[in-house]
C-alpha positions as CSV (number, residue, x, y, z in Angstrom):
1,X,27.2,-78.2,-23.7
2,X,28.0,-74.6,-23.4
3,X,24.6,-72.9,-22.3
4,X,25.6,-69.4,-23.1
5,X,26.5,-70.1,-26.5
6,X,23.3,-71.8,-27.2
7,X,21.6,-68.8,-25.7
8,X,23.5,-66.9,-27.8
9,X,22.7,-68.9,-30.9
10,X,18.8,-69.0,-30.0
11,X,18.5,-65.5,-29.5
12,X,19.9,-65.0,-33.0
13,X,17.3,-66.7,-34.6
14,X,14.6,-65.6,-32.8
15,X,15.7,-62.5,-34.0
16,X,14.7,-63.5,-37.6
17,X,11.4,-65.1,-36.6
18,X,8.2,-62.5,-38.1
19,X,5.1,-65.1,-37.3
20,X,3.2,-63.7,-34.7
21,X,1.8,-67.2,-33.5
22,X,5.2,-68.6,-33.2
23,X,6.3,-65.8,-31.1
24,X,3.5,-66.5,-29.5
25,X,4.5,-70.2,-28.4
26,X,7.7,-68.9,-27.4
27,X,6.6,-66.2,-25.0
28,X,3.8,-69.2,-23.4
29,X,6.8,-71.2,-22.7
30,X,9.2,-68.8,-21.3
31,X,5.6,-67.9,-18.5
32,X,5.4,-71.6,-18.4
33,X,8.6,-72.4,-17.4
34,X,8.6,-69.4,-15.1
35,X,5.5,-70.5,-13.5
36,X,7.0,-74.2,-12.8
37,X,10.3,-72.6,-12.0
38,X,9.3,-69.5,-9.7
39,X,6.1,-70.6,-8.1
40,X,6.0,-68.0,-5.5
41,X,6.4,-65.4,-8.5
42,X,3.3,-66.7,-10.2
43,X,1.5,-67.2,-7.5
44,X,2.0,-63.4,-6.3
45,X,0.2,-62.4,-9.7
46,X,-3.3,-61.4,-9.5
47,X,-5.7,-63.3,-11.2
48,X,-6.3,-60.8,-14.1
49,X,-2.4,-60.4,-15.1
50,X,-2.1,-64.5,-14.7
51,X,-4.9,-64.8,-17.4
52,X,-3.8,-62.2,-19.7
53,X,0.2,-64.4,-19.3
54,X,-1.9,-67.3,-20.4
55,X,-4.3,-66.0,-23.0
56,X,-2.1,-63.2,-24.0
C-alpha cells in the first residue's frame, strides 16, 4: 500500500465533503489520533484549548 497516494486520494474527497457534522468527525479524529500519537503535545495544551479540540 502506497500511503501517499491514499493521502492523496483522501484529500480529494474530502475536498467535496459540505456536511458540517461530517467534517466535524473528521477534524475529532485527526485531535484524537494526535492526542494518542503526540502525548506530550496534548498534554502541553491548557485545559481550555483541550476542551474547545474536544467539544469544538
Amino acid at each position: 500500500m502506497n500511503i501517499e497516494k491514499e493521502i492523496e486520494a483522501l484529500i480529494i474527497e474530502i475536498r467535496e465533503i459540505k456536511d458540517p457534522l461530517f467534517i466535524k468527525v473528521i477534524k475529532s479524529m485527526l485531535v484524537y489520533h494526535k492526542k494518542v500519537t503526540q502525548q506530550e503535545w496534548w498534554e502541553s495544551l491548557p485545559e481550555d484549548e483541550k476542551q474547545q479540540l474536544i467539544y469544538g
